[in-house]
Every structure is written in structure tokens, then in C-alpha cells.
ZADO-1210 file (C-alpha; in nm, 4 decimals, padded with zeros to 6 digits):
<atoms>
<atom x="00.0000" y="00.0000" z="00.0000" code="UNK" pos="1"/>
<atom x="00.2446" y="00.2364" z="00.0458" code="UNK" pos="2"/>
<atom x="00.4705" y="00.1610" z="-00.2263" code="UNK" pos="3"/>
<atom x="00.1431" y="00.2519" z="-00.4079" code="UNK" pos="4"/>
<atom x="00.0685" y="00.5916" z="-00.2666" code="UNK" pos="5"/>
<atom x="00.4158" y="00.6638" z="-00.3277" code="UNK" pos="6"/>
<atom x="00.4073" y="00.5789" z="-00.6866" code="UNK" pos="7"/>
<atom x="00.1122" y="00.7794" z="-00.7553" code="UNK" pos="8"/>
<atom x="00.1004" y="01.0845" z="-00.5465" code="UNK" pos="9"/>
<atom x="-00.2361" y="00.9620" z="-00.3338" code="UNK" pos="10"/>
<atom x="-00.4250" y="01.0213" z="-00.0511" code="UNK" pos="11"/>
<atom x="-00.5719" y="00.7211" z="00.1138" code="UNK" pos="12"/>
<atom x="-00.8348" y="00.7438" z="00.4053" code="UNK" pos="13"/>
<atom x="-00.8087" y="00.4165" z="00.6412" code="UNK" pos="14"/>
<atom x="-01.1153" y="00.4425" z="00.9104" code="UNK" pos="15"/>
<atom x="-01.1533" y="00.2325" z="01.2032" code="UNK" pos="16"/>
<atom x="-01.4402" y="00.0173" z="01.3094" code="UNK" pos="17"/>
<atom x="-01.6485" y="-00.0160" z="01.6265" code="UNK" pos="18"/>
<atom x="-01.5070" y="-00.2905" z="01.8284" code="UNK" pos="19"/>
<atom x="-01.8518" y="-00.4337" z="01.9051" code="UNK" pos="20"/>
<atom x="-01.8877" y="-00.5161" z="01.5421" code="UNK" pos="21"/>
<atom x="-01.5646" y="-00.6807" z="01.5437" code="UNK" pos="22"/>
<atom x="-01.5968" y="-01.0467" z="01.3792" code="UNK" pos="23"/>
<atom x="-01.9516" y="-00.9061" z="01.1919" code="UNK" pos="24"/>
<atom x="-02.0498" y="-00.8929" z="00.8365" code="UNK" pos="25"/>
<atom x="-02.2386" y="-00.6920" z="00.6565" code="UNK" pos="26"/>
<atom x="-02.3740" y="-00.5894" z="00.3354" code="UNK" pos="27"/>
<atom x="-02.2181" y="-00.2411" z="00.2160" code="UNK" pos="28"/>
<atom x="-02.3896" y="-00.1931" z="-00.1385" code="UNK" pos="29"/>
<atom x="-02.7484" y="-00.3138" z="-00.1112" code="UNK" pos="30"/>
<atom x="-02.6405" y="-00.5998" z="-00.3106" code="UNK" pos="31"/>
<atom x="-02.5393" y="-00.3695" z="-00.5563" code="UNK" pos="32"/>
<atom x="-02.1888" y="-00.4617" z="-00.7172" code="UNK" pos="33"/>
<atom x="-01.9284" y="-00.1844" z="-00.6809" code="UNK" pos="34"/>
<atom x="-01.6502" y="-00.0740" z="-00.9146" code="UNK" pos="35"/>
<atom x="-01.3686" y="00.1015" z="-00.8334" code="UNK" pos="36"/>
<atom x="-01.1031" y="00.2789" z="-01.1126" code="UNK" pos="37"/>
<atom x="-00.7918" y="00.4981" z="-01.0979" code="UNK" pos="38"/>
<atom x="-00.6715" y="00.6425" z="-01.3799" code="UNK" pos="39"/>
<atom x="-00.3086" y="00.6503" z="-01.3466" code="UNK" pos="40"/>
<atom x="-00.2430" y="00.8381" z="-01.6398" code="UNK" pos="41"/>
<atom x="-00.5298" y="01.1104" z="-01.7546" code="UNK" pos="42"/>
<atom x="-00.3649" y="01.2577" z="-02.0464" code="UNK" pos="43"/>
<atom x="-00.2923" y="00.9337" z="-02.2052" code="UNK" pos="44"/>
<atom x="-00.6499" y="00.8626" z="-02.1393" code="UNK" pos="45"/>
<atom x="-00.7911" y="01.1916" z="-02.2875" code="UNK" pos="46"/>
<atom x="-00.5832" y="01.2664" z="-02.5679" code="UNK" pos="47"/>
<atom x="-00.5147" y="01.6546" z="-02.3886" code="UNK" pos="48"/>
<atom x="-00.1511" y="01.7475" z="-02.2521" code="UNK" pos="49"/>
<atom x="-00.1667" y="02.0254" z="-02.0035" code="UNK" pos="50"/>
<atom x="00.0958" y="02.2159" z="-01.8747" code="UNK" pos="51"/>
<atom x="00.1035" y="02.0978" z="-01.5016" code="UNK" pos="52"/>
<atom x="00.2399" y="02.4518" z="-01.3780" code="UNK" pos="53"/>
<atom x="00.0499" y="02.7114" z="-01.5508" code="UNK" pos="54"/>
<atom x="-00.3008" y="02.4989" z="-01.6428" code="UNK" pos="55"/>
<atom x="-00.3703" y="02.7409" z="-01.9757" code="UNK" pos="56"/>
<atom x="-00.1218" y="02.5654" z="-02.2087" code="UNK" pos="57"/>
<atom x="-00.3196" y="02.3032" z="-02.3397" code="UNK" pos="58"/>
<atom x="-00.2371" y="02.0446" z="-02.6967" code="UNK" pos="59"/>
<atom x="-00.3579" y="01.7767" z="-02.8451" code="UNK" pos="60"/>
<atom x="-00.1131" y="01.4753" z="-02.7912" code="UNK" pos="61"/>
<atom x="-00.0051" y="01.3201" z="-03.1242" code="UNK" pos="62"/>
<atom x="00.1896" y="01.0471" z="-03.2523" code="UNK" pos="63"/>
<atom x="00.2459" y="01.1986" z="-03.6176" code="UNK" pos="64"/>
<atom x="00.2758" y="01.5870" z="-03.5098" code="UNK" pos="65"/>
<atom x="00.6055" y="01.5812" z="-03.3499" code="UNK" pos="66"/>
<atom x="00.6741" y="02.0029" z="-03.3620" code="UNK" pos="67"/>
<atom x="00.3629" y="02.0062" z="-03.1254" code="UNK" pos="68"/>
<atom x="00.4705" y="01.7943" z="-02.8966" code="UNK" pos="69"/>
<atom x="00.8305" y="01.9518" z="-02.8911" code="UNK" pos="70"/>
<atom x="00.6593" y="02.3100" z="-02.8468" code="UNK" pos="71"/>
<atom x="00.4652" y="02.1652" z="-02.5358" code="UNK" pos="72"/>
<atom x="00.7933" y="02.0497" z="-02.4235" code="UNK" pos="73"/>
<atom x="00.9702" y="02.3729" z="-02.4618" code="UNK" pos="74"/>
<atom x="00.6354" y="02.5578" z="-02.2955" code="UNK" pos="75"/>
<atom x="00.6937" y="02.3405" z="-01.9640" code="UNK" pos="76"/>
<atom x="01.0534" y="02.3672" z="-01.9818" code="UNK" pos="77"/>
<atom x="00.9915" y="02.7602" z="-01.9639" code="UNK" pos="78"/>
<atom x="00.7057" y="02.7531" z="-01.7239" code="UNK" pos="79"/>
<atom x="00.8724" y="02.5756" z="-01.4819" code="UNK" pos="80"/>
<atom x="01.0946" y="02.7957" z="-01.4158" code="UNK" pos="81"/>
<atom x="00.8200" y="03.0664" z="-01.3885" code="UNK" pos="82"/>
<atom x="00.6788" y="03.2248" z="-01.0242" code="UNK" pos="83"/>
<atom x="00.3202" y="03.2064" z="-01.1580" code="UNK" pos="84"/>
<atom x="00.2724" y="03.5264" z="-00.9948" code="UNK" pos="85"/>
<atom x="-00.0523" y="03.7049" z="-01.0759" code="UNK" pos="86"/>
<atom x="-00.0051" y="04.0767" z="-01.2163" code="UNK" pos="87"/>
<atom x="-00.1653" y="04.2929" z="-01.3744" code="UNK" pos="88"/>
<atom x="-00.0051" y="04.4973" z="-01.6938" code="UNK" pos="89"/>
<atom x="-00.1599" y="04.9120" z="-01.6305" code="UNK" pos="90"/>
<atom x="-00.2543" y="05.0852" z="-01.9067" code="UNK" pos="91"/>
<atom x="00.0484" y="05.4437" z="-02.0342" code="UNK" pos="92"/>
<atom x="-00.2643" y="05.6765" z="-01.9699" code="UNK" pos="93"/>
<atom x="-00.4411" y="05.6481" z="-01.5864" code="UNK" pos="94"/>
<atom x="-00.7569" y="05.4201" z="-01.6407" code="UNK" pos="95"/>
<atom x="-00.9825" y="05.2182" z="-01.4484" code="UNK" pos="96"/>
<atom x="-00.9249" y="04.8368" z="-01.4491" code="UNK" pos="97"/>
<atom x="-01.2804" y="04.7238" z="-01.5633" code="UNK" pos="98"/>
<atom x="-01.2744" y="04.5085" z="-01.8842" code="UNK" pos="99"/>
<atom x="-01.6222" y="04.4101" z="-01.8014" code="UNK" pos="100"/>
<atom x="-01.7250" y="04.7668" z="-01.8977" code="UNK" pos="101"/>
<atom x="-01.4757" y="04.8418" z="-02.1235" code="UNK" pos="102"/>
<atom x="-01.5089" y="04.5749" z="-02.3884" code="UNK" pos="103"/>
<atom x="-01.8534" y="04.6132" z="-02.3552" code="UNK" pos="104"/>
<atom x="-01.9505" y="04.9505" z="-02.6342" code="UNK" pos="105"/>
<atom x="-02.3128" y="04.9791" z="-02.4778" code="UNK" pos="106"/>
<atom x="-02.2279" y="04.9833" z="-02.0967" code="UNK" pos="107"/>
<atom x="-01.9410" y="05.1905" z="-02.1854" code="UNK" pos="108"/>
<atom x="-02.1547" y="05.4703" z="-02.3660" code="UNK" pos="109"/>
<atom x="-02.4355" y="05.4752" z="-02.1347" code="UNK" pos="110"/>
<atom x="-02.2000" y="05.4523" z="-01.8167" code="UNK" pos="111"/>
<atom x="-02.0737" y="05.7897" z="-01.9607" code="UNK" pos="112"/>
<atom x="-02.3312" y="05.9777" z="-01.9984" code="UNK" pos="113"/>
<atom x="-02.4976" y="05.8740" z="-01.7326" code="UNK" pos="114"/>
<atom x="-02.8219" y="05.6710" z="-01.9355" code="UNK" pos="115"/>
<atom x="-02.7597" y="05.3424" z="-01.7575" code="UNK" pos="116"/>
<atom x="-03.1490" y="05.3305" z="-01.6792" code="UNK" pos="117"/>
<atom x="-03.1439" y="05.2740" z="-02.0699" code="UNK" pos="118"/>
<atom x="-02.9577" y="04.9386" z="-02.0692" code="UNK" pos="119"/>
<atom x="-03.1848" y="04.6420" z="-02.2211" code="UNK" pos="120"/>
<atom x="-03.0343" y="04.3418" z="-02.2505" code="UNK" pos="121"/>
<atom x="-03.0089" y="04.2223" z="-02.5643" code="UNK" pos="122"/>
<atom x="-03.1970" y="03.8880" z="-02.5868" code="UNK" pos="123"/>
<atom x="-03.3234" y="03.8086" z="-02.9798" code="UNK" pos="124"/>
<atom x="-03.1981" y="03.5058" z="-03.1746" code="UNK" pos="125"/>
<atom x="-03.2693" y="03.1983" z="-03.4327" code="UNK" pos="126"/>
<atom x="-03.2433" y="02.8669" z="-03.4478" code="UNK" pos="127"/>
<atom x="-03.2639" y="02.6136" z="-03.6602" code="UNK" pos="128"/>
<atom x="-03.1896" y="02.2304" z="-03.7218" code="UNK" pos="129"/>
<atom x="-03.2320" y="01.9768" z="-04.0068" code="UNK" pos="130"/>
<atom x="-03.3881" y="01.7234" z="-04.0082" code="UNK" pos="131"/>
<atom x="-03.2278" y="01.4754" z="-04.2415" code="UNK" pos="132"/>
<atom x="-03.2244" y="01.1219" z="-04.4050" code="UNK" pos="133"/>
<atom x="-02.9627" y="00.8822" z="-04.5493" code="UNK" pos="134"/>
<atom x="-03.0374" y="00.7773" z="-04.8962" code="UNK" pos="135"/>
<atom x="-02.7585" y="00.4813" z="-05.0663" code="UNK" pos="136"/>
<atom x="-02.6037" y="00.6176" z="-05.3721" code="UNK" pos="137"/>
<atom x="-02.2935" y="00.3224" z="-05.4043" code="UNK" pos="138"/>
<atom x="-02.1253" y="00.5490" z="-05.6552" code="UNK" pos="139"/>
<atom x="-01.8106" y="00.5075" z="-05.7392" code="UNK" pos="140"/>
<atom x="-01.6197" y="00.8192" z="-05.7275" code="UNK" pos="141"/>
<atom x="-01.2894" y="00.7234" z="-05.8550" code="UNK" pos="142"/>
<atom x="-01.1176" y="00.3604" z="-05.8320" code="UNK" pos="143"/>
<atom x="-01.0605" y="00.3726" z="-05.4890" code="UNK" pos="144"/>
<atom x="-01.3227" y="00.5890" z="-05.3431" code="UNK" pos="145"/>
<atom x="-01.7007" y="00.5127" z="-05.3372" code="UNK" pos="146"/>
<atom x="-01.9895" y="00.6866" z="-05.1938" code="UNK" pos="147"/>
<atom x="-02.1808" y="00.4676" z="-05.0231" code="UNK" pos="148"/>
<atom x="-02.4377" y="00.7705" z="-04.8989" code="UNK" pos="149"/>
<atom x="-02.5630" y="01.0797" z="-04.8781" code="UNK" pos="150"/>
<atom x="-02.7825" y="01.2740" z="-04.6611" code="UNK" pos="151"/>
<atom x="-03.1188" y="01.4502" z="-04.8085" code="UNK" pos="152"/>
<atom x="-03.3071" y="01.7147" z="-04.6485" code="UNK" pos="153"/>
<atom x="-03.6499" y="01.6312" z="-04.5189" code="UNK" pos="154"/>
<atom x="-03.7266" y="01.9452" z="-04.2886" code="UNK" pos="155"/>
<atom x="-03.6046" y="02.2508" z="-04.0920" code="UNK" pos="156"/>
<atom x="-03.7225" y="02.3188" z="-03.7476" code="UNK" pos="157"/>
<atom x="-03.6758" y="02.6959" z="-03.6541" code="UNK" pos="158"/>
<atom x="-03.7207" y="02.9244" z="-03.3419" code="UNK" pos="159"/>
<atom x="-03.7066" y="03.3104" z="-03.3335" code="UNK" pos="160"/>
<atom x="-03.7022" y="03.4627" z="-02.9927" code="UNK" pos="161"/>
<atom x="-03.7972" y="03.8091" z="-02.9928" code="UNK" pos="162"/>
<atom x="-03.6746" y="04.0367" z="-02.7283" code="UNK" pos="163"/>
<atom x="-03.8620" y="04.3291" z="-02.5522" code="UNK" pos="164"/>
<atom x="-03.8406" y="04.6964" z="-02.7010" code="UNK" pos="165"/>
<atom x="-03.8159" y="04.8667" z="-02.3672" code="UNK" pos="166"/>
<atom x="-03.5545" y="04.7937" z="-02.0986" code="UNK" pos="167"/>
<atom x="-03.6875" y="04.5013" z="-01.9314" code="UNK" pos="168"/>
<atom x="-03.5673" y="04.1544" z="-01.9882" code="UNK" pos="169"/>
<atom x="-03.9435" y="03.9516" z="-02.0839" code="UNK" pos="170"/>
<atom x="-03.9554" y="03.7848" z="-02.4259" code="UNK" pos="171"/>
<atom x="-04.1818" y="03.9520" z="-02.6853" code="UNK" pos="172"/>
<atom x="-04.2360" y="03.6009" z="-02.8346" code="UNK" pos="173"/>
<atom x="-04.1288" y="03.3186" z="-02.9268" code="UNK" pos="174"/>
<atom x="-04.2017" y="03.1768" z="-03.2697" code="UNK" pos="175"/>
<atom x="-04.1632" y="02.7684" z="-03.3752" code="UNK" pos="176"/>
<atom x="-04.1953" y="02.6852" z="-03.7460" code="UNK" pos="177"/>
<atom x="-04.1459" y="02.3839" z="-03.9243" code="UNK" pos="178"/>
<atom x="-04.0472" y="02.4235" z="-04.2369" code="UNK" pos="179"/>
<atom x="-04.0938" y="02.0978" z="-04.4930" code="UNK" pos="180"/>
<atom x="-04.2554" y="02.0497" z="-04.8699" code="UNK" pos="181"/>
<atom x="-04.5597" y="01.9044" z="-04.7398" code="UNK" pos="182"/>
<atom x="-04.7366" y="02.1404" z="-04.5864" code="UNK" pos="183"/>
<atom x="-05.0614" y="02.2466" z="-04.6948" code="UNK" pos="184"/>
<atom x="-04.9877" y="02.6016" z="-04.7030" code="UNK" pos="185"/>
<atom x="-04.6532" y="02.5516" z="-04.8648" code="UNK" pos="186"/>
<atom x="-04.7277" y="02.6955" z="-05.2119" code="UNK" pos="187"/>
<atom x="-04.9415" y="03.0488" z="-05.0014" code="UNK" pos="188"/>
<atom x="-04.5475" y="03.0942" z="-04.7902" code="UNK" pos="189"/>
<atom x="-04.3747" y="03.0824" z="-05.1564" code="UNK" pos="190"/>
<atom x="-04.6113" y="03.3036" z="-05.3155" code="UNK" pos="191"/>
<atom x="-04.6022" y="03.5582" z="-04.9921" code="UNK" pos="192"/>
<atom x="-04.1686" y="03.5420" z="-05.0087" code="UNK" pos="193"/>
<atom x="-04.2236" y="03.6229" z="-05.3557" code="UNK" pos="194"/>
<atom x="-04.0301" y="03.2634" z="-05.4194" code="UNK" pos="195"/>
<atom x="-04.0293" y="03.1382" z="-05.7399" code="UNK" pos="196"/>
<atom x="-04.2708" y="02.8115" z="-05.8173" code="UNK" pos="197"/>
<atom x="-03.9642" y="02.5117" z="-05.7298" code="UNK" pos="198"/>
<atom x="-03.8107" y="02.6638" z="-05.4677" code="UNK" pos="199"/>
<atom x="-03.6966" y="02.4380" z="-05.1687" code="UNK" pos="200"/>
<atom x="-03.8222" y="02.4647" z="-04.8080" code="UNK" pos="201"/>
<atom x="-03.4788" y="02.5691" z="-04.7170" code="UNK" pos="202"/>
<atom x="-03.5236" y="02.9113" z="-04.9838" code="UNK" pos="203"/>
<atom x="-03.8503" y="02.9390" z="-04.7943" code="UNK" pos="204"/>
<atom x="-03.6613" y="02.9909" z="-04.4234" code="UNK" pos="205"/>
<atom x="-03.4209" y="03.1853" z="-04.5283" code="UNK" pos="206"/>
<atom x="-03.6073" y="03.4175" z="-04.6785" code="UNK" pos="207"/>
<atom x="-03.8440" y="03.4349" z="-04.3317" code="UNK" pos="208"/>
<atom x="-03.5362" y="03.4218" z="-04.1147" code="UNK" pos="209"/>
<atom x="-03.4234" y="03.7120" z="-04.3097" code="UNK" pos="210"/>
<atom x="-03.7242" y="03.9088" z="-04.2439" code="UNK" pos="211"/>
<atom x="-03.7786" y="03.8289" z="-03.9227" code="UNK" pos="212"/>
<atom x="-03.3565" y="03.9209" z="-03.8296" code="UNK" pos="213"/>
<atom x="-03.4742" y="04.2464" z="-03.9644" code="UNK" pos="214"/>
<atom x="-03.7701" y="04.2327" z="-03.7380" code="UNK" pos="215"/>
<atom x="-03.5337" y="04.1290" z="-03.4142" code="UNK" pos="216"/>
<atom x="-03.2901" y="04.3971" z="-03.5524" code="UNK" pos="217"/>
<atom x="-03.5746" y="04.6743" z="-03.4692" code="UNK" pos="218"/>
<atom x="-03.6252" y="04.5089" z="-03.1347" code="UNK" pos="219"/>
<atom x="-03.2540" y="04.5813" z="-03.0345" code="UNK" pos="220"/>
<atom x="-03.1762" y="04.8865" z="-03.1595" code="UNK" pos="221"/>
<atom x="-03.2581" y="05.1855" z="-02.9262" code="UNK" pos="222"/>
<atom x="-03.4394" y="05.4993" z="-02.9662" code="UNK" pos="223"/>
<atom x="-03.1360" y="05.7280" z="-02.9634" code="UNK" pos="224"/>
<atom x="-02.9428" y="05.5795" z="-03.2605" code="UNK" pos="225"/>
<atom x="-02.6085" y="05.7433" z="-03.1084" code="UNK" pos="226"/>
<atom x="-02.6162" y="05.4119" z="-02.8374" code="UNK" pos="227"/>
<atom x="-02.4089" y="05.1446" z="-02.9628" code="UNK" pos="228"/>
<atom x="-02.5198" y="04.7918" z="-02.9567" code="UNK" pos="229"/>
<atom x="-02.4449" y="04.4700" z="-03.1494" code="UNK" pos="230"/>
<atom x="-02.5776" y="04.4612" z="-03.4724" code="UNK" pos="231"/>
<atom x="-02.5171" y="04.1255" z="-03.5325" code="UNK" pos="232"/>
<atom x="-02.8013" y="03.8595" z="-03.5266" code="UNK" pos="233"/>
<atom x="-02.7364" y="03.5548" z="-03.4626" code="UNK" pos="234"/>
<atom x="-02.8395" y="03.2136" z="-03.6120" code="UNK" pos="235"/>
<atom x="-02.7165" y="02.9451" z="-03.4161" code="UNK" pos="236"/>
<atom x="-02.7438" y="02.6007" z="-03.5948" code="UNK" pos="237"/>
<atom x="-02.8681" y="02.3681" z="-03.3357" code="UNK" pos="238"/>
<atom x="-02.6439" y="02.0457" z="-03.2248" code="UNK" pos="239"/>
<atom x="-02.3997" y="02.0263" z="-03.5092" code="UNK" pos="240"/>
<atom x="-02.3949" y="02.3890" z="-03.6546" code="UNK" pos="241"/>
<atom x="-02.1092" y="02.3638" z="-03.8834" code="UNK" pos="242"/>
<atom x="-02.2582" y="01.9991" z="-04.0085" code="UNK" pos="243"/>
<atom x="-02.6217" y="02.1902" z="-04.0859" code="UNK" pos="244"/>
<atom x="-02.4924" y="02.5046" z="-04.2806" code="UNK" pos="245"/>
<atom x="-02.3403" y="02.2583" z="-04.5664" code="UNK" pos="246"/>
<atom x="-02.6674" y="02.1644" z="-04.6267" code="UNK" pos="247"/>
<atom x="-02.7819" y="02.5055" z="-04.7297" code="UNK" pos="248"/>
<atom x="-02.5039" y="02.6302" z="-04.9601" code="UNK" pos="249"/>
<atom x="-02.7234" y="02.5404" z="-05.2421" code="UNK" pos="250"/>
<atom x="-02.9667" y="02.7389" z="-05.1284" code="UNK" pos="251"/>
<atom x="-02.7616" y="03.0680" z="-05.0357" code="UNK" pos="252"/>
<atom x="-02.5836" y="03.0052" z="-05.3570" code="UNK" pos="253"/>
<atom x="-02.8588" y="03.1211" z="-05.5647" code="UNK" pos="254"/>
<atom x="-03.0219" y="03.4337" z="-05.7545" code="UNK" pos="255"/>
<atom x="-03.2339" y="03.5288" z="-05.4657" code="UNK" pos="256"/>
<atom x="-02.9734" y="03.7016" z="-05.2509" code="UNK" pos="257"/>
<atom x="-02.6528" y="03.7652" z="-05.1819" code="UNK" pos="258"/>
<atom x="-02.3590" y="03.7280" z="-04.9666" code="UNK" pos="259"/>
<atom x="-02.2025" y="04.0169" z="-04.9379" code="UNK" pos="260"/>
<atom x="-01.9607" y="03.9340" z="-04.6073" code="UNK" pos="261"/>
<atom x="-01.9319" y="03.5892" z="-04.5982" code="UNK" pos="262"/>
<atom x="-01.7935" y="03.4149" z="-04.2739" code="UNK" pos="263"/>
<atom x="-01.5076" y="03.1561" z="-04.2825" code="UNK" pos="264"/>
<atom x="-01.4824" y="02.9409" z="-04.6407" code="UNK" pos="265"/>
<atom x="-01.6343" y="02.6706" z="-04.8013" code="UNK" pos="266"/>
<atom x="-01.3730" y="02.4137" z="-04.5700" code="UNK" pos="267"/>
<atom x="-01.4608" y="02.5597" z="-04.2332" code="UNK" pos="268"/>
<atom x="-01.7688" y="02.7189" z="-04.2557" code="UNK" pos="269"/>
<atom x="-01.8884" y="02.9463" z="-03.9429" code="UNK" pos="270"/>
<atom x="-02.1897" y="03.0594" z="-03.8371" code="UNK" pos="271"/>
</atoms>
């Protein structure tokens, strides 16, 4: 036992039992079995090196990427011999330590002119996810490659929180559409986008999520256009975002609109 605390750096608890019970049995578990593990080596086991002095140096350990696992080397080599003192780098000009309100353009502006009583939070969003289906295609791409499947779009499912006008923090509403090509009213949502006849259920939401980012925009924005605020609406692809927004490249990449600041490119797409 203690060869083994030794070896691994542990801490072992021993408690003692009541004398009376001495020579007694019983049943600890409940007749349930119990299982117990110690990982002896967690990086091995995750995949993660971590710099055991500092904690924020952090790479993924690799058997083929050799110059990252030299430059983790070299990082604990150096951080080792490193006090890990806090401190604090001040600013040439006098200023008040408060990132919190300083990267912040909103609480910054109305902390200065004293309109903090105008702060709303800012609360409106979309999401969306596919619902898809795997259809065999066994095509053979070249000699050696062959596409076995591919996944086809049967449906989006989309949510559009709308945040309050005024300065509290209640919900205006909350909106949950189903998009898919079999819904009665399909061809009346085309006609209303202005869509043309064979357009797919995935031209039909972005064209709403378009208008109703425009309507969340309004929502946001204050009264006095000289307060800041972020602009940006954002569309969050539900479980697998960066999986979901291949699926509507076609669909962006058409006559109907434009991208005129696209983010990321067509290998890592971000959203």
C-alpha cells in the first residue's frame, strides 16, 4: 500500500471500526456490485496534454505531429521555471481596471453619460436544425473511393425569440416553425416570399429568417441611434452547426440574394 501511494502521489483514508462489530459482516452496497477505477495516467487517457504549472497551455497529444509535442515540451521547460505570480499589466494613460465595462460599447456609452437606466439586454436570436435522411447512392467516385451515402433534407425546425423593445428583460415572443414540402400552405409561404414556383423549403426559411432578423434587428436597436449595440443577429445552428450550414449552400448560392460578407470558407464554414 504504500509503495502505491508513493508511486502515484495519493491520498488514502483508512477508518476504524467499532469494536462491538468486530468479527460481523455486513452488506455495504445493497447488493449492488461496486466498481472502483484509478486512472493513473489522464492525459494518455484523454488525448489533452496540459501544462502541469500554468493549467492554460493546453495540446492535443499526437503520434504523427512531433513540432507540437516539442513546443509543449519547450512551454513546460519555460514555465517551470516561472513564479506564476498574478499581475496585472496598467494601461500608459491612468484608467480604471474594468474590462467588463470596457469591452462592452453599450455599458461603456451609457455609463458615460450617465443613461444606464437605458440598458436592455439584448436577448433576440434563431435557431434552426435539419432534419435529415440517409439515402444509398454506391457510386463510385474514382477507383478507390465510393460513396456509399448521402444525406437529403427532409425538414427545418426553426425558433425566433424576440426580445422586448423597452428595458426590461421579458420575451416579446417566441415563434416555432417547421419548415418541410408538405405542408398544406406551402405553395401560399412561396407566393407571400415572392419565391419562385420550385423553390426548396430551405429558400422558404431563409427568406423568413431574413425578415424576421430584420424584425429582431428593430427590437434591439434603441431609440437614440447614437447608443451602440451589437448589430449582429445571430443564427445558431442547433447540435452540429457547422454539419447543418453545408446543407444550405445550395440554397444561399442562388439568384435570390446575396452574400455580401461571408464568414469563414467553403472548408470551415462558421456561423
Amino acid at each position: 500500500m504504500t509503495k502505491f501511494i508513493d508511486t502515484f502521489n495519493l491520498v488514502v483514508n483508512i477508518y476504524t471500526y467499532h469494536e462491538e462489530l468486530e468479527g460481523k459482516t455486513g452488506q455495504y452496497s445493497d447488493g449492488t456490485e461496486q466498481h472502483v477505477m484509478y486512472v493513473s495516467n489522464i492525459e494518455r487517457l484523454t488525448g489533452v496534454l496540459i501544462c502541469p504549472y500554468c493549467h492554460d497551455y493546453v495540446t492535443i497529444l499526437s503520434d504523427t505531429n512531433k513540432r507540437a509535442n516539442e513546443y509543449f515540451n519547450t512551454h513546460v521547460e519555460k514555465c517551470k521555471s516561472s513564479t506564476h505570480e498574478p499581475s496585472i499589466l496598467l494601461h500608459d494613460v491612468p484608467m480604471p481596471i474594468c474590462p467588463a465595462v470596457l469591452n462592452h460599447p453599450t455599458i461603456e456609452y451609457l455609463m458615460a453619460m450617465g443613461q444606464m437606466n437605458q440598458f436592455k439586454a439584448q436577448r433576440g436570436f434563431i435557431t434552426y436544425d435539419f432534419e435529415t435522411v440517409s439515402d444509398q447512392v454506391m457510386k463510385e467516385i474514382t477507383d478507390q473511393t465510393t460513396l456509399l451515402s448521402q444525406l437529403s433534407k427532409l425538414s427545418i425546425a426553426s425558433t425566433e425569440v424576440f426580445p422586448n423593445q423597452d428595458k426590461s428583460y421579458e420575451l416579446v415572443k417566441r415563434c416555432y416553425i417547421l419548415f418541410d414540402e408538405l405542408s398544406e400552405n406551402y405553395q401560399e409561404q412561396l407566393d407571400r416570399y415572392e419565391l419562385p414556383p420550385n423553390s426548396s423549403f430551405a429558400h422558404l426559411w431563409l427568406a423568413q429568417t431574413f425578415e424576421s432578423a430584420e424584425e429582431i434587428y428593430q427590437c434591439m436597436k434603441y431609440s437614440d441611434e447614437n447608443i451602440p449595440f451589437d448589430k449582429c443577429i445571430k443564427v445558431l445552428g442547433w447540435n452540429s452547426s457547422r454539419f447543418d450550414i453545408a446543407l444550405l449552400w445550395d440554397a444561399l448560392d442562388c439568384e435570390l440574394w446575396t452574400m455580401g460578407v461571408p464568414i469563414g470558407s467553403l472548408n470551415n464554414t462558421k456561423s
